[in-house]
VEXLUM-948785 format. One line per field, with one value per residue (C-alpha): residue number from 1; residue in one letter; x, y negated, z negated. Coordinates in steps of 0.25 Angstrom, whole numbers, plus 5000, padded with zeros to 4 digits. Layout:
k [NUM|...]
r [a|...]
x [X|...]
y [Y|...]
z [Z|...]
This chain:
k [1|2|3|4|5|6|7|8|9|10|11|12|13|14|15|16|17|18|19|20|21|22|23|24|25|26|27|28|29|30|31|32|33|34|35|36|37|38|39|40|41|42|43|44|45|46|47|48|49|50|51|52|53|54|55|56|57]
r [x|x|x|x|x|x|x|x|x|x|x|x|x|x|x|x|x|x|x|x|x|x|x|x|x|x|x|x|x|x|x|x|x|x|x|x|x|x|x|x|x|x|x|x|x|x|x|x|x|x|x|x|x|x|x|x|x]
x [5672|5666|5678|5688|5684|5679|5692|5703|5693|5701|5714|5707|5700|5713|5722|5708|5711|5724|5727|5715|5726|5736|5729|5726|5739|5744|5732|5737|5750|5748|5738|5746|5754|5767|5778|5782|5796|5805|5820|5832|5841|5855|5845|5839|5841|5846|5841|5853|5845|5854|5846|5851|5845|5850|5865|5868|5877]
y [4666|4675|4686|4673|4670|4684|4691|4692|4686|4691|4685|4671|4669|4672|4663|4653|4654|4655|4641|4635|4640|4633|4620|4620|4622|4612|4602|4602|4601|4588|4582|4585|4574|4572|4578|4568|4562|4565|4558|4567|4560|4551|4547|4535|4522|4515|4501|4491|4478|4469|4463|4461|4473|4482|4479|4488|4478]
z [4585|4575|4577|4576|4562|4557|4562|4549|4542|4528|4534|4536|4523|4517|4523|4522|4506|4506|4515|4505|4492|4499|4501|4488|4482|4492|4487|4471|4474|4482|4471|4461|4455|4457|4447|4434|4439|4429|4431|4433|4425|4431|4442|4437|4439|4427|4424|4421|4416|4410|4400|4385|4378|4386|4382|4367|4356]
């Protein structure tokens, strides 16, 4: 057991940190909020009340 874990020791502890980098990148992007929407314009819908101010004299 002691040659399992003592064996490429280097290699482990570098893959160790660089799984622990990843899931921390992969942590703050998920908690981060989402993007402001901003409309791409022509693709909103356009309200056609009828009411009587929305006619111009």
């Amino acid at each position: 057991m002691k040659t399992l874990l003592l064996n490429n020791w280097k290699a482990k502890m570098a893959s160790l940190m660089v799984a622990i980098a990843v899931w921390y990148l992969v942590k703050g992007h998920v908690q981060r909020p989402s993007m402001p929407f901003f409309p791409i314009p022509g693709t909103q819908n356009v309200d056609c009340s009828n009411s009587a101010f929305d006619h111009i004299a």
